[in-house]
N, C-alpha and C positions, 0 to 999 in steps of 0.2 A: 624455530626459524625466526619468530619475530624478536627473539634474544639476538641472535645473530644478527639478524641484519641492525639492531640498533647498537650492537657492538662495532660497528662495521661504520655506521655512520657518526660513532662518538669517533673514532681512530680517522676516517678522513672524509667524513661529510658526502657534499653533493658528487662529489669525487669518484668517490671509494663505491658510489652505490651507481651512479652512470658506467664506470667499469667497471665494475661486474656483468652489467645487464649487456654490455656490448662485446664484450670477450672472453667472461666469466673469468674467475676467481684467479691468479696467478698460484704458482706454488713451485716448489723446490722437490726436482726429484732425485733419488739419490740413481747415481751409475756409474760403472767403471770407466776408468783411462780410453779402453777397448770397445765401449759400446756400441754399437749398431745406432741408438738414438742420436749420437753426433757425429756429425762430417767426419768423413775423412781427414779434411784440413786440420778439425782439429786434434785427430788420432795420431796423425801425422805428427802435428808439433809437441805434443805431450808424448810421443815415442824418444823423444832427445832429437827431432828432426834439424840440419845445421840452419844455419842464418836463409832465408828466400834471398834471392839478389833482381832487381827490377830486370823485366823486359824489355819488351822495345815497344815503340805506343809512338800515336802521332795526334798532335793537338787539332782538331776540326772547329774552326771558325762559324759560329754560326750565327753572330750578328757584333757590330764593331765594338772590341773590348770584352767578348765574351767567348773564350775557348773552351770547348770540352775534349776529352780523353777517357780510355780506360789502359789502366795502367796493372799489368799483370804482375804477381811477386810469384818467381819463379825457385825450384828446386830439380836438380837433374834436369834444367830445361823442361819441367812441368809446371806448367799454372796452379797455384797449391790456394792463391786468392785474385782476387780482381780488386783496385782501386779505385774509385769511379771520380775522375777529376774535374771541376771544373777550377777555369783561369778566368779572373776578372780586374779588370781594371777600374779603380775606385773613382778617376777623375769621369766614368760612363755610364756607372751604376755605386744607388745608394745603396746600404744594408739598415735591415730596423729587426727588431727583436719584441717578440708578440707572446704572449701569455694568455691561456685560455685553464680555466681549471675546471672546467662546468665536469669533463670525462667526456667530451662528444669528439675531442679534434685528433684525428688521425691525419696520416701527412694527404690523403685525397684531398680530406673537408679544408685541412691548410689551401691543398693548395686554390681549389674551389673559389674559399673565403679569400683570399690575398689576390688572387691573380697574377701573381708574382712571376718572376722569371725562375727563384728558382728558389724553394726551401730545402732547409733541410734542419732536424732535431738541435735542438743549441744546446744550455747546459743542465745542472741536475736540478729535479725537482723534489718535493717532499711529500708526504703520502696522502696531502689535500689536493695534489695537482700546481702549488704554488711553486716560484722558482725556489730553490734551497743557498742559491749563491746571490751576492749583489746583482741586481737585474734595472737597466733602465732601459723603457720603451715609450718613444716620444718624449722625454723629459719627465718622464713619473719613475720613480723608483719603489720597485717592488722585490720582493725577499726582505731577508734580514739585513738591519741598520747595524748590530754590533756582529762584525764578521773580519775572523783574521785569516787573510790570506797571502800566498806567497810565492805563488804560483804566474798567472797568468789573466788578463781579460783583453777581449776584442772592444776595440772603441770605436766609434764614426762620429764625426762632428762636420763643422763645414770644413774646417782644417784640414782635420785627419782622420784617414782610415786604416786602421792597423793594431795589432796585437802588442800590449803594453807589458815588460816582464814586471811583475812585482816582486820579485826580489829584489828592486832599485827602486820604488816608491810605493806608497799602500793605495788601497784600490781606490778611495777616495779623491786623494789628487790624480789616481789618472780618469777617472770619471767628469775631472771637470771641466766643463764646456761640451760636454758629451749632447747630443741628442737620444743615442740610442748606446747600450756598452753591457758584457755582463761577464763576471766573472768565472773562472772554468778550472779544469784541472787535473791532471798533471799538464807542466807544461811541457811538452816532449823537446822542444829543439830550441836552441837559444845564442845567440853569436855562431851558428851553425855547429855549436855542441849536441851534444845527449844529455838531457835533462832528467832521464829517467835511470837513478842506480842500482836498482834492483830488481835482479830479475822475479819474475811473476809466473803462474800456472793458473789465470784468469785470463779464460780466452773468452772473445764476445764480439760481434759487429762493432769496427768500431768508425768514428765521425769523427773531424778534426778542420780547425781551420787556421792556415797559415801564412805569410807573407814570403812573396820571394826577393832576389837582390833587385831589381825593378820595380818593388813598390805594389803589384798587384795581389790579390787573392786570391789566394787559393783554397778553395776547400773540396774534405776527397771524403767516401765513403767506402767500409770494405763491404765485399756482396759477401762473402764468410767471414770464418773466426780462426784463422790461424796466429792471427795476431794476440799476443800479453802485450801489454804498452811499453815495456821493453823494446820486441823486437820490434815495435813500430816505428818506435823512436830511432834505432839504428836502421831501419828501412829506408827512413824518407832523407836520411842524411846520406848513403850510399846513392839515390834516385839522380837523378840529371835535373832532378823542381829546382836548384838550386833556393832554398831557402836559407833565409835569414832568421825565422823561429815559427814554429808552429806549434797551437793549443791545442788539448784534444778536449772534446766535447762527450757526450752522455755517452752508452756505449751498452751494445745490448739489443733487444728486440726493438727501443725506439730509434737506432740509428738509421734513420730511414732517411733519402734523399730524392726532391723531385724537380726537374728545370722543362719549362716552357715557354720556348722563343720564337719566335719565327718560325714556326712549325718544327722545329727539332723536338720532340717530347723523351723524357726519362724520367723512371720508376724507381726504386728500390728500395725495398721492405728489409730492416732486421730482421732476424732470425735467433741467434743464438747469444747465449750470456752460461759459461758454465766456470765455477768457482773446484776448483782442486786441490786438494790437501794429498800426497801418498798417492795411493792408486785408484781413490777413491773421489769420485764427482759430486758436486751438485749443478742440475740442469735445468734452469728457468724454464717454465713454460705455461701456457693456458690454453684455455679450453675453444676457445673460438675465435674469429674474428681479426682486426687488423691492430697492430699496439698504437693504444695510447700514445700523444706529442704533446703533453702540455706547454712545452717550452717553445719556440722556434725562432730558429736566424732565416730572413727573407728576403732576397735581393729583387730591386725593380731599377730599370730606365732610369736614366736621370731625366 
């Protein structure tokens, strides 16, 4: 045991050893296409299920510049996932981008510690709990310095708030004059293209955040895993969001999202992250408790 856990703490420190003690141990189980251990959604869509096509959904006002929605993706006219939306207008609320690597913050303790209007999971981290992409929060910059990307980052400054493609400048220059910005990936949607060319058999809760032709933000959550980033990416291009390009963020048991306004409250926990080769699975799971957020995008008031 005490090989182990010092194993455990040379691989990611205070991290590795706060999670454990809060959710125990993650691990990789194997299961078929078929199995009982995952949804339906996503039995469904590794059956060759065809494209979902958006529902019908209606935006709820619940304080000026901030909309929420749940946005169903339907098949045969059945809900196979939910989208959980909200709309934000940047000239009424900021966004900042917060790092905690101790292993204590799940999105309650987020939201607890922020008070925020509304969290939700940002981008990838690495097995200390640090971010794994360019990450600036308040003007500090954390992750790695030498980082080539190509994809996408969310920026906020007094300027501007909106998603930068970096396939047209490196993250660098779009970081500058940033208060808060962090790099992410794949980027699903871009001049209202599909960003994503290959299809995938990697289903998982997934988080994203977007811009529409209006300028506001959007960011959406799924409550399952029917979605490969594929067909997410042709999802939210079929939708009525009208966007102009959208990130996708972490994806998995930390896509969790939480908003607290005016007394409107919302919850939602990932759940599932399953990796498929043939007919055969692997099923992310642990032992207890609520997943880990080291990372987090957080919107307040202006």
């Amino acid at each position: 045991m005490i090989i182990a856990l010092g194993a455990l703490w040379a691989y990611g420190g205070t991290y590795a050893l706060h999670a454990l003690v809060k959710r125990g141990a993650t691990y990789w189980l194997p299961v078929g296409t078929n199995s009982s251990l995952i949804s339906p959604a996503m039995r469904l869509a590794l059956a060759g299920a065809p494209a979902a096509v958006p529902g019908q959904f209606e935006w709820q006002t619940i304080g000026p510049g901030f909309e929420v929605a749940d946005l169903p993706a339907l098949i045969n006219g059945e809900a196979v996932d939910h989208i959980l939306l909200a709309r934000i207008d940047p000239e009424r609320f900021r966004f900042v981008v917060r790092s905690s690597h101790g292993g204590y913050n799940d999105l309650d303790q987020w939201m607890t510690q922020l008070g925020a209007a509304l969290v939700v999971n940002a981008s990838y981290y690495g097995p200390t709990g640090q971010p794994a992409t360019p990450f600036l929060s308040d003007g500090v910059l954390l992750g790695p310095k030498d980082y080539r990307a190509r994809a996408g980052a969310f920026v906020t400054s007094a300027s501007f708030t909106g998603i930068r493609d970096l396939a047209q400048q490196d993250w660098q220059t779009a970081f500058r004059g940033a208060d808060n910005a962090m790099v992410s990936f794949p980027l699903l949607v871009s001049d209202g293209s599909n960003r994503v060319t290959r299809a995938s058999r990697w289903l998982a809760n997934r988080s994203f955040v977007a811009q529409d032709q209006a300028g506001r933000i959007i960011i959406g959550t799924t409550t399952d895993a029917f979605f490969s980033l594929d067909r997410l990416a042709r999802f939210l291009i079929d939708s009525p969001l009208k966007l102009t390009i959208a990130l996708n963020l972490d994806g998995g048991p930390v896509a969790c999202q939480g908003i607290s306004l005016n007394g409107y409250q919302r919850k939602s926990y990932g759940r599932w992250e399953l990796q498929v080769e043939g007919d055969r699975g692997q099923l992310l799971g642990w032992l207890y408790g609520k997943p880990d957020m080291p990372v987090a995008l957080a919107v307040y008031p202006k």
